[in-house]
C-alpha positions as CSV (number, residue, x, y, z in Angstrom):
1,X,9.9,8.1,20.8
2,X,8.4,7.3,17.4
3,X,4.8,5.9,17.9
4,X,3.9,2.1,17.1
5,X,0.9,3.3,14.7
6,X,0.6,6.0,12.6
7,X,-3.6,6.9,11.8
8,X,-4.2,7.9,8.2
9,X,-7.8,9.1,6.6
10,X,-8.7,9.2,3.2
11,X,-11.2,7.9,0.2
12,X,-11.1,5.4,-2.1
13,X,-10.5,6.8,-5.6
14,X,-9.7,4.8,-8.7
15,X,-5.9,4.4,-10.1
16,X,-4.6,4.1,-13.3
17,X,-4.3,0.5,-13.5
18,X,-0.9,0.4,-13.6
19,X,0.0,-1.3,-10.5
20,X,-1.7,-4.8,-12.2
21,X,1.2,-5.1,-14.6
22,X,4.1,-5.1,-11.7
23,X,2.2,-6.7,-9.2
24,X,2.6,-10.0,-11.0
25,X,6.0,-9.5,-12.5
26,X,8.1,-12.7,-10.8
27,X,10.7,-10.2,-9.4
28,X,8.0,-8.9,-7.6
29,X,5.7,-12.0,-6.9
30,X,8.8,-14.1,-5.3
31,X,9.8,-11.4,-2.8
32,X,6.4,-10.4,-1.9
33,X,5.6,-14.1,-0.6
34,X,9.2,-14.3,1.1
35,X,9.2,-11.2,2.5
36,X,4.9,-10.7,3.2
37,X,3.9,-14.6,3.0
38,X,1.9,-13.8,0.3
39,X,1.4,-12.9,-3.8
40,X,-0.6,-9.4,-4.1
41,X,-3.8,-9.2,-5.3
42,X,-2.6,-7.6,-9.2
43,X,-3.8,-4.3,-8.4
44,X,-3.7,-1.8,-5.3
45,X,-6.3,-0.2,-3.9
46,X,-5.7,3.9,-3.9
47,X,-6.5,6.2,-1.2
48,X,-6.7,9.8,-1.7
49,X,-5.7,10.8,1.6
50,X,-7.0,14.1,3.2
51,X,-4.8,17.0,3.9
52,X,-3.9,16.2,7.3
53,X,-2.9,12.6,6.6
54,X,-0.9,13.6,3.8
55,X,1.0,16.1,5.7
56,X,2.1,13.4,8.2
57,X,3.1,10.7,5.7
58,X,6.7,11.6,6.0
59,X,6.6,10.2,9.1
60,X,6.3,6.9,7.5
61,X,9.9,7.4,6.4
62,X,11.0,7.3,10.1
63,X,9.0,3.7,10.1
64,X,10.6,0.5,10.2
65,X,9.2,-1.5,7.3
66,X,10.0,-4.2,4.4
67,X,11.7,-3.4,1.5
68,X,10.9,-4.6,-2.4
69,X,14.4,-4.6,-4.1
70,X,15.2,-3.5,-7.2
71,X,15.8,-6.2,-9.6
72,X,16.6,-6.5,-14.0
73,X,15.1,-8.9,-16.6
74,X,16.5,-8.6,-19.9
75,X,17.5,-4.7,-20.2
76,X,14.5,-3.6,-17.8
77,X,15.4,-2.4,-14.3
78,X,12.0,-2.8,-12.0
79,X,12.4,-0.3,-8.7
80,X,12.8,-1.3,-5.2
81,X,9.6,-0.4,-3.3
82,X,8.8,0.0,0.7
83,X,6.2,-2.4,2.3
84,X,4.3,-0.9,5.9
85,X,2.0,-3.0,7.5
86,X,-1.2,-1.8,8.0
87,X,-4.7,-2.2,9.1
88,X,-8.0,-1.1,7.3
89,X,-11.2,0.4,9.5
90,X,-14.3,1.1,6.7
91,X,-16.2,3.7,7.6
92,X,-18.7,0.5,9.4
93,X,-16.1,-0.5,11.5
94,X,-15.0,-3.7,9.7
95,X,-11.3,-4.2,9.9
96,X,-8.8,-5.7,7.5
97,X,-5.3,-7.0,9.0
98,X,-3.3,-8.7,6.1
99,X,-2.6,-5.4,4.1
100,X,1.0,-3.3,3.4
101,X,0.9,0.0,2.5
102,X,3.4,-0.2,-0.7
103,X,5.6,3.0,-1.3
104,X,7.5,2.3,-4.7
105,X,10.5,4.4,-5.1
106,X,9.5,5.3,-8.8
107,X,5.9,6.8,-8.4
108,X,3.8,9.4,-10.5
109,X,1.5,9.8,-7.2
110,X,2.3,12.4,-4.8
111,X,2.2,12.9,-1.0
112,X,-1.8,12.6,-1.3
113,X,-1.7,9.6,-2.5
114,X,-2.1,5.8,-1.0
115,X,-1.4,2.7,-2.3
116,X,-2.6,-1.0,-0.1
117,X,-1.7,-4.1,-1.2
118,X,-3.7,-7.5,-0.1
119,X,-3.8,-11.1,-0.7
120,X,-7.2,-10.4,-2.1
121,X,-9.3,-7.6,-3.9
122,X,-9.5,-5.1,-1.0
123,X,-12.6,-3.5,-3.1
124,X,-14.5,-6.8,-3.3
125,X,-13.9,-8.2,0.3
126,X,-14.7,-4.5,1.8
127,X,-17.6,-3.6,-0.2
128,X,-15.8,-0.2,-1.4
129,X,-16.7,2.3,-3.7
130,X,-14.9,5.4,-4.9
131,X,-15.5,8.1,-2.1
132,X,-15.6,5.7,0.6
133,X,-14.4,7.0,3.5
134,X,-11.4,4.9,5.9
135,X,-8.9,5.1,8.2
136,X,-5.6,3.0,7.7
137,X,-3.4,2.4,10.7
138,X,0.7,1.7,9.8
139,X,2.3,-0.2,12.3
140,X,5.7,0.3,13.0
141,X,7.6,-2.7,12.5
């Protein structure tokens, strides 16, 4: 039986600054608030997960979850992308309910890597800092 949550550990560690850009492309924006209930804040907040957690990603495969299609403006193709639900615990306890872990088909991160989506600068409203220690919870859809 595949579990309702799946724990994963990691740090915060800074991106490239990438995600910004297709985070507010309209292809992206109008399926995110049909398919979420909300626009992203532009920009993800990476996790460098540690080696357990990255060795158990592939379960998220297995995870029922909300998928980003693909979509073309002009002669640009933009990739589909899969949406998990998630919760955040800081290493204080605080907890965080309205973020997605997004898993974009095209990626230059690999297994170790962790990308959450929010409504709202997950850095700001958390109080994070590179290094920070915290556990995210996928739920099974």
């Amino acid at each position: 039986m595949m579990p309702s949550n799946l724990i994963l550990k990691g740090t915060v560690s800074s991106g490239m600054g990438r995600a910004q850009k297709f985070l507010t492309l309209e292809g992206y924006v109008n399926q995110f608030e049909q398919l979420i209930g909300y626009e992203p804040f532009p920009g993800t907040l990476n996790i460098s997960l540690d080696s357990t957690s990255a060795n158990i990603t592939n379960t998220l495969s297995k995870f029922n979850h909300i998928k980003i299609h693909k979509w073309s403006k002009n002669t640009t193709d933009y990739g589909s992308a899969k949406c998990f639900p998630a919760t955040i615990v800081t290493f204080s306890k605080e907890h965080y309910d309205e973020a997605y872990v997004i898993s974009p088909k095209r990626t230059t991160h690999d297994k170790t890597q962790l990308e959450l989506i929010a409504p709202v600068s997950l850095r700001s409203i958390l109080s994070l800092d590179d290094g920070d220690e915290l556990q995210i919870l996928v739920h099974n859809l």
